[in-house]
Structures are given as C-alpha cells and as structure tokens.
C-alpha positions as CSV (number, residue, x, y, z in Angstrom):
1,X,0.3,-32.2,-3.5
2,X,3.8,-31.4,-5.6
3,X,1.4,-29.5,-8.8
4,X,1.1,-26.2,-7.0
5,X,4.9,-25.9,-5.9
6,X,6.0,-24.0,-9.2
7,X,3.3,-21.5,-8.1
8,X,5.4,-18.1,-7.0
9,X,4.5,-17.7,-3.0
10,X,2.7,-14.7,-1.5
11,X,5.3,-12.7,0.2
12,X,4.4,-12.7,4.3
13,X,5.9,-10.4,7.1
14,X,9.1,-10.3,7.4
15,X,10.0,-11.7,3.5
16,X,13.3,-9.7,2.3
17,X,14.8,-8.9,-0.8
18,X,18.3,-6.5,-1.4
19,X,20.1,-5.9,-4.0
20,X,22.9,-3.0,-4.0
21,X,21.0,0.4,-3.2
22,X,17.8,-1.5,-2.6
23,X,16.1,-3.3,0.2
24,X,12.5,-4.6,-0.6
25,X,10.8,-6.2,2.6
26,X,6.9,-7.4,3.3
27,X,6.2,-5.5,6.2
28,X,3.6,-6.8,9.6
29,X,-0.1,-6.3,9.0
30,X,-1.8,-3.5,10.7
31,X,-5.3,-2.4,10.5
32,X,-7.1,-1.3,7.4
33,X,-10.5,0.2,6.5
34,X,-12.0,1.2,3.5
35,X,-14.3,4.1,3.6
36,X,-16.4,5.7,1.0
37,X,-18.8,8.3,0.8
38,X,-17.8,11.8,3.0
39,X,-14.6,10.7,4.0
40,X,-14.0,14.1,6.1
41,X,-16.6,12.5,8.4
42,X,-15.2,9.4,8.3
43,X,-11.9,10.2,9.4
44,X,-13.6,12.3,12.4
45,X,-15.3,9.6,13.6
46,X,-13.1,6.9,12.8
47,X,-9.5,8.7,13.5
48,X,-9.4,12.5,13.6
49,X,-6.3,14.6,12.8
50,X,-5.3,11.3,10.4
51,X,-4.2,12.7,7.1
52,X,-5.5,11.8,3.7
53,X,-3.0,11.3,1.6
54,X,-2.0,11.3,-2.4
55,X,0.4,9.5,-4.6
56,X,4.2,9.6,-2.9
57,X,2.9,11.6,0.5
58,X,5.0,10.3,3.5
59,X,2.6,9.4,6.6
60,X,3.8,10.9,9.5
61,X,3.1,8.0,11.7
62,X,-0.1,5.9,12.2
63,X,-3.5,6.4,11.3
64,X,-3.3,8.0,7.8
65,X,-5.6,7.6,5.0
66,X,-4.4,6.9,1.9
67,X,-6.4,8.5,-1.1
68,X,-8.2,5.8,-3.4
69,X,-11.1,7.9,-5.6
70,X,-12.8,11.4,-4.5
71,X,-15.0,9.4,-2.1
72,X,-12.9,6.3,-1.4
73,X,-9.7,6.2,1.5
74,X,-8.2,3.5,2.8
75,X,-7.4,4.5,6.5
76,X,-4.5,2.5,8.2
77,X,-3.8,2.3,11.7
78,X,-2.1,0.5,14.7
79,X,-4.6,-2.3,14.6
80,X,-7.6,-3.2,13.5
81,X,-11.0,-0.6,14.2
82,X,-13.7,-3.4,14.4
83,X,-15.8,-1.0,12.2
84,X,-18.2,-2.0,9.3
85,X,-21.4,-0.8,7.6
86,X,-23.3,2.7,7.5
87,X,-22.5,5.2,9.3
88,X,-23.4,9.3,9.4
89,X,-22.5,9.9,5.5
90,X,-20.1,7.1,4.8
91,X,-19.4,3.5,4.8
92,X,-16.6,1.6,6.3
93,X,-15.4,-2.0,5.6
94,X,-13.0,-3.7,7.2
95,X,-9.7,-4.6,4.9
96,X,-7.1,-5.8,7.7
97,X,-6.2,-9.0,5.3
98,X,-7.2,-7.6,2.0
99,X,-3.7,-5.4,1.2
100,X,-0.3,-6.6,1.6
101,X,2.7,-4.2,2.4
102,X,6.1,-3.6,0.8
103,X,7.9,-1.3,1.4
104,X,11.0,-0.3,-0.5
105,X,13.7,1.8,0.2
106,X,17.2,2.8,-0.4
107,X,19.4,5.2,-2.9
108,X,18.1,3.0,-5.8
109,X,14.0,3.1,-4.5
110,X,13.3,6.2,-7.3
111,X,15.2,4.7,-9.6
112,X,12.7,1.1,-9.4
113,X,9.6,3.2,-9.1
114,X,10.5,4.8,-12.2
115,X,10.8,1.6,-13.7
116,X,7.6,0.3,-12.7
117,X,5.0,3.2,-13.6
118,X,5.1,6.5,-15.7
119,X,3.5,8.2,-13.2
120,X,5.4,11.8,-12.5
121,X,5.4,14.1,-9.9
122,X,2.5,14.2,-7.1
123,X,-1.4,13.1,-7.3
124,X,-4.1,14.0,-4.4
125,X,-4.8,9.8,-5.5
126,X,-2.1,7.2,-4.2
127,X,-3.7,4.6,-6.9
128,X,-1.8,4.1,-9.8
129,X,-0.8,1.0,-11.7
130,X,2.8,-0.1,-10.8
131,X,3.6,-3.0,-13.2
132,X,0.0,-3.1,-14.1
133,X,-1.4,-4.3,-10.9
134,X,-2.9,-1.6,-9.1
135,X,-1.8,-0.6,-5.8
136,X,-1.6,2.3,-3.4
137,X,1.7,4.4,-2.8
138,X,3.0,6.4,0.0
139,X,6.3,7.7,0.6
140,X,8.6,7.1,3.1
141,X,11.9,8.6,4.4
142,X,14.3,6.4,2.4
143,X,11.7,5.4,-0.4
144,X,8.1,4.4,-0.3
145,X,5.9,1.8,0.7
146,X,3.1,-0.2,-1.5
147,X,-0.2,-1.7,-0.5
148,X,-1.1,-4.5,-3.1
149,X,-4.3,-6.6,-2.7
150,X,-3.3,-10.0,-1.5
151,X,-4.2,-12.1,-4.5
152,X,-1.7,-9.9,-6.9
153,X,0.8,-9.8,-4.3
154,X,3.2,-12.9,-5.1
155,X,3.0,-11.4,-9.2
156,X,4.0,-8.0,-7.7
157,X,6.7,-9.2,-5.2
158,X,8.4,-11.5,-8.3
159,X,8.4,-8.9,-10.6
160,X,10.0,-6.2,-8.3
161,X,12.6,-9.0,-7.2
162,X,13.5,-9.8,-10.6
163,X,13.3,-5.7,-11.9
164,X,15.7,-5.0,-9.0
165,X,18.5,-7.2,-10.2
166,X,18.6,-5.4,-14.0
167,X,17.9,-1.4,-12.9
C-alpha cells in the first residue's frame, strides 16, 4: 500500500539528525509512569530519593520525575515499574510506549529551543508547548532532552529537522 509513504515516519531509537552545532537523536525507551494525586507519596513508594523536576532541570541519573501539573509527574526510570491503578493517595499508569525521547544537544541546542517556544528562564512545570505540540523538557549537560507523546512525534521530529538547517 504506496498511499501512506508520503506520511513523515515516527522517529525510533537510534534515528539521528546533525547539523553544525547540533545533534538531534531519538533516544532507547525506558520506563515511564504517570502519577497523579500526592506525588510525594508516589515517589516514596514508587522510587524514593528520585527528584521532581521543572522546565530545563538536568536529571541526575535515573529515576527522576518530571513535573507535569501540581498533582501530575511523569516518573522515568531504568525500565518499566509494572505499576497501575490506586494506590495510598495517588494513582499510577503505566506510559513506557506513550512518550518518545529526543534529546538535543550541542553549542547550537539554546539557540533551537529558543526558536521553538517563548518560554524563559526556569518553571517548577517541564510542560510547555514547543512548536505547539506539548511536550516535557529536561536539561541535560550539553542541551536538553524532550518527551513528546508518540502520535505528535514524527510532526515534532520534522519540524526540529527542518528548524535546524535555518537557525
């Protein structure tokens, strides 16, 4: 079936993109939950120690949380926790294929996030829109990374491919 090959493809692990100053690459799955309600509690039962982090925060390794609302988190780790429903004060749901990951990095990486969203400076939320897709942001050493939700990942991966050829 030849009608859906002008269709832009979902970026998968290992995908690559540079340009001069910039390397964009789709990075491996990991493990992913969502958690809402008292997410202090959830991260003590879940992962304790992992930080929650806001907009631009560099993880320091595996698990973190990344900061969707006041109540919401999406904790990553090493692999997958196996844990759904109810627990004491929150609720977890599994999202280990739900996100993809790019991550982005080189002298140029400021220069495309700039390009991408007005967002300044720091939030206690890594949410914003970035191209007007949302997505979740967390720095890294050399740049920062992005977790998209799979279906807007090929629209997201396109547009930063074509924005880093013009910054």
């Amino acid at each position: 079936m030849d009608e859906r090959d002008w269709t832009t493809a979902t970026p998968v692990p290992g995908d690559e993109m540079s340009e001069t100053g910039l390397r964009i690459r789709c990075l491996p799955a990991a493990g992913a939950t969502l958690v809402s309600g008292d997410l202090a509690a959830a991260i003590t039962a879940l992962s304790p120690g992992a930080p929650i982090l806001g907009f631009l925060e560099q993880a320091p390794g595996r698990p973190f949380a990344l900061r969707v609302a006041r109540d919401r988190a999406l904790l990553c780790t090493d692999a997958p926790l196996g844990v759904e429903g109810w627990q004491d004060g929150f609720a977890a749901s599994a999202a280990d294929d739900l996100y993809v990951e790019i991550a982005v990095d080189g002298p140029r990486a400021p220069d495309l996030l700039s390009a991408c969203t007005g967002t300044e400076g720091t939030s206690p939320s890594a949410a914003i829109l970035l191209a007007g897709i949302g997505v979740l942001v967390s720095g890294a050493p050399d740049g920062f990374s992005l977790r998209v939700q799979a279906p807007e990942a090929a629209a997201l991966w396109s547009y930063l491919g074509r924005l880093a050829q013009v910054i």
